[in-house]
C-alpha positions in Angstrom: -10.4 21.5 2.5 -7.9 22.7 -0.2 -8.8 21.2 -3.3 -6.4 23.1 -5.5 -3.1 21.3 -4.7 0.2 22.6 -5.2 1.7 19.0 -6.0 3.9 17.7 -3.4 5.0 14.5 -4.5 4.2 14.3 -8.2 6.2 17.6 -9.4 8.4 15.3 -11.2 6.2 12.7 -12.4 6.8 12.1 -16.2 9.9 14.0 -16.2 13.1 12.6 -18.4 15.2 14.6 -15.8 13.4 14.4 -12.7 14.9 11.3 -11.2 18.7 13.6 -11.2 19.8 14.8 -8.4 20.8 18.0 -9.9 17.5 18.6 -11.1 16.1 17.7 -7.6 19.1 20.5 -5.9 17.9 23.0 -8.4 14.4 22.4 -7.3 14.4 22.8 -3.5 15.2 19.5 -3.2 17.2 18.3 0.4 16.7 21.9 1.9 14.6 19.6 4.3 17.4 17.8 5.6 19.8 20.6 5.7 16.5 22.3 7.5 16.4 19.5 9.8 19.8 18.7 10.5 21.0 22.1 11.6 17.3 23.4 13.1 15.6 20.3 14.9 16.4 17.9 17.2 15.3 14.3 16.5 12.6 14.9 18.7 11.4 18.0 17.0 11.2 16.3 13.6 9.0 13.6 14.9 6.6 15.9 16.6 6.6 18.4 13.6 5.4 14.8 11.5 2.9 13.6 14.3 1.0 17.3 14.7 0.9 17.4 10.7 -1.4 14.4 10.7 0.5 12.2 8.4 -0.5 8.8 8.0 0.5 5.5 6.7 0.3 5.2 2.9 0.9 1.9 2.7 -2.3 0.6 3.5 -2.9 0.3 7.4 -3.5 4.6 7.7 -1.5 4.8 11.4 0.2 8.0 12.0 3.9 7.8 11.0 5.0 10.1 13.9 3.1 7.7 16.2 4.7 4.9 15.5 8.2 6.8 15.3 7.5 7.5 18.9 7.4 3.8 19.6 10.8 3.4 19.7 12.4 3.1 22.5 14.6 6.3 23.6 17.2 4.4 25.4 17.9 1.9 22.5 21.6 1.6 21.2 20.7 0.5 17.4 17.7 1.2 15.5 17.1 0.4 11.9 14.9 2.2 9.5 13.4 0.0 6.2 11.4 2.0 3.5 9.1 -0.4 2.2 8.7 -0.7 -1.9 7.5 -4.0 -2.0 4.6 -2.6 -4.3 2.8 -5.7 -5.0 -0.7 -5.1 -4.3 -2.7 -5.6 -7.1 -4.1 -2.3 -8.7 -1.8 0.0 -7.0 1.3 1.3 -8.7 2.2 5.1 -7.3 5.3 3.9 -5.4 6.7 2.8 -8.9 5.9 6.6 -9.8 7.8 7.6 -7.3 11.0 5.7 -7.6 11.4 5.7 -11.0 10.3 9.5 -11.4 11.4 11.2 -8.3 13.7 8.8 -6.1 15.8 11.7 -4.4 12.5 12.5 -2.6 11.8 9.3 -1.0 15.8 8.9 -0.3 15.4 12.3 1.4 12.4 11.5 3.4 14.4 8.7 4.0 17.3 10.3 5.7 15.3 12.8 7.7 13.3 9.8 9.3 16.4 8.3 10.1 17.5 10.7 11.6 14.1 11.0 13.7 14.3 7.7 15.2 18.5 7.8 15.5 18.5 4.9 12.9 22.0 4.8 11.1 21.6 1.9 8.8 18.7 2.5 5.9 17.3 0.0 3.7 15.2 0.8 0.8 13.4 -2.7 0.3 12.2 -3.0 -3.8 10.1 -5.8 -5.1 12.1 -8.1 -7.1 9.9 -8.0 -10.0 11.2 -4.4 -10.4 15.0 -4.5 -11.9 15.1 -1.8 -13.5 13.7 0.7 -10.7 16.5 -1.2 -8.3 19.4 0.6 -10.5 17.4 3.8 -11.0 17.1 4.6 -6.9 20.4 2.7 -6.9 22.2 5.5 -9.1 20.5 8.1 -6.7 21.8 6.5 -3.8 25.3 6.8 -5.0 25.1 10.5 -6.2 23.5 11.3 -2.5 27.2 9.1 -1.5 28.7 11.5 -3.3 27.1 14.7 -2.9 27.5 14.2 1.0 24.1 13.2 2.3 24.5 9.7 2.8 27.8 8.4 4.8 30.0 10.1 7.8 28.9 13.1 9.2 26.4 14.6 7.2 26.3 18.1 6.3 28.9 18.8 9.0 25.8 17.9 11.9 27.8 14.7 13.1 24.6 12.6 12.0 25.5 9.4 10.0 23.8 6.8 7.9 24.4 4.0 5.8 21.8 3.1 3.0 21.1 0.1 1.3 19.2 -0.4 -1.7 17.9 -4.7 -1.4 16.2 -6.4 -4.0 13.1 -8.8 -3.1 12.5 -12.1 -4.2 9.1 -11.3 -5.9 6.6 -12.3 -2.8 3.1 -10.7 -1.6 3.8 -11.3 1.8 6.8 -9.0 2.2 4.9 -6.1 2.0 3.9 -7.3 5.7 6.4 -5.4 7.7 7.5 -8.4 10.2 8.0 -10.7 6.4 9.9 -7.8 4.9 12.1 -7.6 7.6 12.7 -11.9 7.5 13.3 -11.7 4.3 16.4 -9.3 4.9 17.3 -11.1 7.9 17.8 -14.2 5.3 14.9 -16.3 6.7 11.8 -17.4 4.8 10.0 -14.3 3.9 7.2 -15.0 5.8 4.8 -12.6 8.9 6.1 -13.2 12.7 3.7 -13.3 15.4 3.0 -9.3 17.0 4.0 -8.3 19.8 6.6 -7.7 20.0 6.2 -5.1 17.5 8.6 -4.1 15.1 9.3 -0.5 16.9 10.4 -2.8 19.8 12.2 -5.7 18.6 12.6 -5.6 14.7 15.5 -6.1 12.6 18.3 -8.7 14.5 16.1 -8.5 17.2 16.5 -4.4 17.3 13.9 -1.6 17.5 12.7 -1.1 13.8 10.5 1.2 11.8 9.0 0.1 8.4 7.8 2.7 6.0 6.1 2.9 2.5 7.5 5.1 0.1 4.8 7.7 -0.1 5.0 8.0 3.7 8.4 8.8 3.6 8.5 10.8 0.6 5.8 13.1 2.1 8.3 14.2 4.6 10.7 16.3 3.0 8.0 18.8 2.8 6.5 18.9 6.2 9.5 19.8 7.5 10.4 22.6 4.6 7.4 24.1 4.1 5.8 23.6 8.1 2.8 21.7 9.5 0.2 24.2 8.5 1.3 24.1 5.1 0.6 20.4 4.6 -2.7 20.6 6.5 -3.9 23.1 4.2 -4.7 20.0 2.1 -7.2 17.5 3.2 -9.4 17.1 6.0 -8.7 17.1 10.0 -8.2 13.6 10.4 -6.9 13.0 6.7 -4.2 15.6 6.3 -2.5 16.3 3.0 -2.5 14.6 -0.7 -2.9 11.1 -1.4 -1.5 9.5 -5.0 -3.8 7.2 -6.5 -3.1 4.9 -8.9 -6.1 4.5 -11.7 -6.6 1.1 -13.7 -9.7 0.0 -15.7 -11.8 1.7 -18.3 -11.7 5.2 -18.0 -10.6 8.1 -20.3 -7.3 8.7 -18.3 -6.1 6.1 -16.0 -2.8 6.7 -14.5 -1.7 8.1 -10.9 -3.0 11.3 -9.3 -2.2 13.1 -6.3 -5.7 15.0 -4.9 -6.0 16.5 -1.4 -8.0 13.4 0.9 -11.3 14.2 1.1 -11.9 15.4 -2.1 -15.5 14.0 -3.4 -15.1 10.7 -5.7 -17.9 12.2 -7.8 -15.3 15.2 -8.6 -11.9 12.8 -8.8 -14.2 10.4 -11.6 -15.2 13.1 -13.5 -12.6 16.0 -13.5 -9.3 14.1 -13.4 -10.3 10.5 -14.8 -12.7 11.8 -17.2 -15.0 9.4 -16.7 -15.6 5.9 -18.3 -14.6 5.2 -22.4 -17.1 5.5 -24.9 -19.7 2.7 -24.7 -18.7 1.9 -21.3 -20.6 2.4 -17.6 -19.4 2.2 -14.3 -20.6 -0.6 -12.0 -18.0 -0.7 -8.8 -14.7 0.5 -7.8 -12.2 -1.1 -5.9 -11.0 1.9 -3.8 -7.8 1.0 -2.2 -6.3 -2.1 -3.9 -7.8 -5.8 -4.7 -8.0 -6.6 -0.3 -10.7 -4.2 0.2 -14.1 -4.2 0.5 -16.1 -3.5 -3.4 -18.4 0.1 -3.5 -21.0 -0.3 -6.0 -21.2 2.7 -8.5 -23.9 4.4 -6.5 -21.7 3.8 -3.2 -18.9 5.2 -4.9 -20.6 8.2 -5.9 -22.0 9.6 -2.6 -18.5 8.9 -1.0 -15.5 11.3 -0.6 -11.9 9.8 -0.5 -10.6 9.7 2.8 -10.1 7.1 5.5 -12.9 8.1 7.8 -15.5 8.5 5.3 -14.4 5.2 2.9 -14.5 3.2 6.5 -18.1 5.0 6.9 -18.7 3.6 3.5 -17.9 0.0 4.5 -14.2 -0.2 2.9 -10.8 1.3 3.2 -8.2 3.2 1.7 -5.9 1.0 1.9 -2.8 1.6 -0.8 -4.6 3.9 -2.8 -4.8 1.0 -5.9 -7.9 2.5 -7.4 -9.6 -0.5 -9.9 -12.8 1.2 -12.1 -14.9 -1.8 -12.8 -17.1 -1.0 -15.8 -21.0 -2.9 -16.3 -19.5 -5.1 -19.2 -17.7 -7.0 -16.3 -18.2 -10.4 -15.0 -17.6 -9.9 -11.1 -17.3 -13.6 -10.6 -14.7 -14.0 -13.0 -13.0 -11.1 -11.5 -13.1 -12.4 -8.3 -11.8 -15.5 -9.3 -8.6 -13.7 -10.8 -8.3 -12.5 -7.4 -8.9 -15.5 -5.1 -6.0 -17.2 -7.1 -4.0 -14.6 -6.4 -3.9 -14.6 -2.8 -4.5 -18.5 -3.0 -0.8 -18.3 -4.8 0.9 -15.6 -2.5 -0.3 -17.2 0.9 2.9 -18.0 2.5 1.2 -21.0 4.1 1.9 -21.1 7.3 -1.3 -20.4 8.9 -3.6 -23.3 8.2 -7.1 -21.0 7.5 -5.0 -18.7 5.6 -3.0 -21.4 3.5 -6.1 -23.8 3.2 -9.1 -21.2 3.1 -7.3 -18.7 0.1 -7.6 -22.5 -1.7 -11.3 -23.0 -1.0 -12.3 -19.5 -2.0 -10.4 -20.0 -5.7 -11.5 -23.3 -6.2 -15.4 -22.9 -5.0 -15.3 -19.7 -7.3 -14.0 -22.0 -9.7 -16.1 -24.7 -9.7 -19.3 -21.9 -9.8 -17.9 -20.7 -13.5 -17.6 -24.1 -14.6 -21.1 -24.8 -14.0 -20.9 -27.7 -11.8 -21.6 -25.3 -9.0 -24.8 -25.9 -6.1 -26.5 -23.8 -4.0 -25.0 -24.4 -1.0 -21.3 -23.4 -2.2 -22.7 -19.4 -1.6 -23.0 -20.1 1.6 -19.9 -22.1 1.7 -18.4 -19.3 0.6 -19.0 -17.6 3.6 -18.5 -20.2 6.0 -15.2 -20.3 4.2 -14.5 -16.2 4.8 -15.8 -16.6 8.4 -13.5 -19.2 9.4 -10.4 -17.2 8.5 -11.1 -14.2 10.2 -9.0 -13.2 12.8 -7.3 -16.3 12.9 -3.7 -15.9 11.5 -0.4 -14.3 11.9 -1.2 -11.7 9.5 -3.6 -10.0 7.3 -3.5 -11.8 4.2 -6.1 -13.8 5.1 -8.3 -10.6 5.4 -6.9 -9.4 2.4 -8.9 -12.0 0.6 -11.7 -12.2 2.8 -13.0 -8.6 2.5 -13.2 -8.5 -1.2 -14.8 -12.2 -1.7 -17.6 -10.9 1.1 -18.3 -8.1 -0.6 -18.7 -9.0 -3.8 -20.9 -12.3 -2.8 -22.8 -9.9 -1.0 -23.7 -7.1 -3.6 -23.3 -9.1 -6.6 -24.6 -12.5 -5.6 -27.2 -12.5 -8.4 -24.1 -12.9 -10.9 -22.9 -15.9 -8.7 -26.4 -17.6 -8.7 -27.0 -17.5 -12.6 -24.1 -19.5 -13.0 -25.9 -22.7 -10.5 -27.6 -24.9 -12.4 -28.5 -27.4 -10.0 -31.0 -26.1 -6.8 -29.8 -29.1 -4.3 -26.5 -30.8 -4.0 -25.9 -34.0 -6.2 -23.3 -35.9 -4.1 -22.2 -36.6 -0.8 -19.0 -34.1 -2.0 -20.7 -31.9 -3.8 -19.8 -29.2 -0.9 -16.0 -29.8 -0.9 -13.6 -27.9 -3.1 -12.0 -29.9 -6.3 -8.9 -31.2 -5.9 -5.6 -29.9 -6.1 -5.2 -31.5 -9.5 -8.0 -29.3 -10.7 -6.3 -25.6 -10.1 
């Protein structure tokens, strides 16, 4: 493994300038899609994506070229939706990307288009992000203008129309069946799979749905080859990953590190370790849905998805929370539980009723009128909303509420001050009056 990286997507990051397309020409920027337009076929580009191991950013890990190949060859309309709905709590490195470097994604964009034979493009942004909206905005209408978007383009006959669409603020639509809903006009809620999205997606048409940093990884697989990008990372994790860095530590922000490099080494060397007065006592890998590592989990594992699933959690999006020992993890689980208690779209019953247990049995435990039984409620609670919903919210808040009961339950049984229940109800969430 290649730990001294080259930066492939964070070159611009932090740049005044970066986010101009003539800074972005000057700088090799859309030599990939001239590269690809005049020296693939669609076929070729898809292949050259699949044999370089790239994988999902997003969260889910499955090999873009993969699920490129899912689409149907024989199908007269196929749409192609890059996913910035960035709202998973503790992850932030699409942001980066948009706001820093959009050309790259709008590139990656255009050569995956032109993968799958997609000719309409939407670039799908969290509402809660205006300003980012006009920024890749303004570098969709210079890529108008500089002839990469549009009729023909480059001379190579290939043509596609982008569209940059605004979200309503939701959780969910980072699912890619509620994403695509939401643009459809409906409620921006999950549909049942299959049919797949790759199959029947958009008006009922083959669709592919990726996240920024999958798409803005491409550009350089096809310039610089497949065995450059595999240079970084390991066999089954190929190339860089960004992370975004929140909590106490000397220098939070977003990386990009080859997979596979040693968490030990990414804490210390690039984070700098925890502030003054401060130790560590968990990490949150990948985002607020996965699993919790305590500090000495976290320090014998390395960052990719095979070892992090080894571990007992995920990479997920790469939202990388640092949890120091002055932390109340009950409290911090409560934060989250009403989060996905909030952003349930309700319309699976364990999902829509069991995100509302969690919070409030979490909630009754901090205000002291907890009982015994409620930890093992709490499980009861997790078990009977796994596996039983449309999509993976429901997990989402499962897999963090399990962990943390399980390797902090100590912290959740100080707070019991009773030993047996004191009321026939005394096992049943509060009300909704009392969220």
């Amino acid at each position: 493994m290649n730990q001294n990286v080259d930066h492939i997507l964070s070159t611009r990051f932090g740049r005044k300038d970066g986010h101009l397309l003539s800074v972005y020409e000057s700088e090799e920027g859309y030599q990939a899609l001239r590269k690809a337009l005049t020296q693939m076929s669609p076929l070729q580009v898809t292949e050259a994506v699949k044999e370089a191991g790239l994988r999902g950013r997003g969260g889910a890990g499955f090999p873009a070229g993969v699920k490129w190949g899912f689409v149907p060859q024989d199908a007269d309309q196929v749409y192609f939706f890059v996913n910035a709905d960035e709202s998973e709590p503790g992850t932030f490195k699409d942001r980066y990307c948009l706001d820093y470097d959009p050309h790259m994604t709008i590139e990656g964009a255009i050569i995956s288009c032109y993968a799958v034979n997609a000719n309409l493009c939407f670039i799908y942004i969290r509402g809660e992000f205006g300003w980012l909206v006009d920024r890749v905005q303004r570098a969709v209408d210079e890529a108008y203008a500089a002839g990469y978007l549009g009729h023909n383009i480059l001379g190579s006959g290939f043509d596609l129309e982008m569209i940059v669409h605004k979200g309503a603020g939701a959780y969910i639509c980072g699912e890619e069946t509620g994403l695509i809903n939401s643009v459809e006009g409906r409620k921006g809620q999950p549909s049942i799979k299959p049919p797949f999205p790759a199959v029947s997606g958009f008006l009922g048409k083959p669709t592919i749905v990726n996240n920024v940093e999958t798409v803005a990884s491409v550009p350089y697989i096809i310039r610089e080859g497949v065995d450059a990008y595999r240079q970084y990372g390991t066999e089954k994790s190929a190339g860089t990953k960004l992370w975004s860095v929140s909590g106490p530590v000397k220098k939070p922000g977003v990386y990009e590190v080859p997979l596979g490099i040693p968490f030990r080494d990414f804490f210390y060397e690039y984070l700098g370790g925890m502030v003054e007065g401060e130790e560590l006592k968990a990490v949150i890998v990948g985002g607020s849905s996965v699993p919790v590592l305590t500090a000495s989990e976290a320090m014998g594992v390395n960052l990719d998805y095979e070892a992090l699933a080894q571990a007992g959690t995920m990479l997920g999006s790469g939202g990388m929370i640092i949890v120091p020992q002055s932390a109340d993890m009950v409290e911090l689980i409560q934060v989250l539980m009403h989060f996905y208690f909030d952003e349930s779209c309700g319309q699976c019953t364990p999902c829509r009723e069991g995100t509302g247990w969690l919070y409030k049995i979490v909630k009754r435990l901090r205000k002291g009128q907890g009982v015994q039984e409620d930890l093992d409620l709490l499980d009861q609670v997790c078990d009977g909303m796994s596996g039983l919903t449309i999509c993976p919210l429901a997990y989402a808040a499962v897999m963090p509420m399990k962990s943390f009961l399980e390797k902090f339950r100590p912290e959740f049984g100080a707070l019991i001050k009773e030993t047996t229940p004191v009321g026939p109800r005394s096992r049943w969430p509060m009300g909704e009056q009392e969220i």
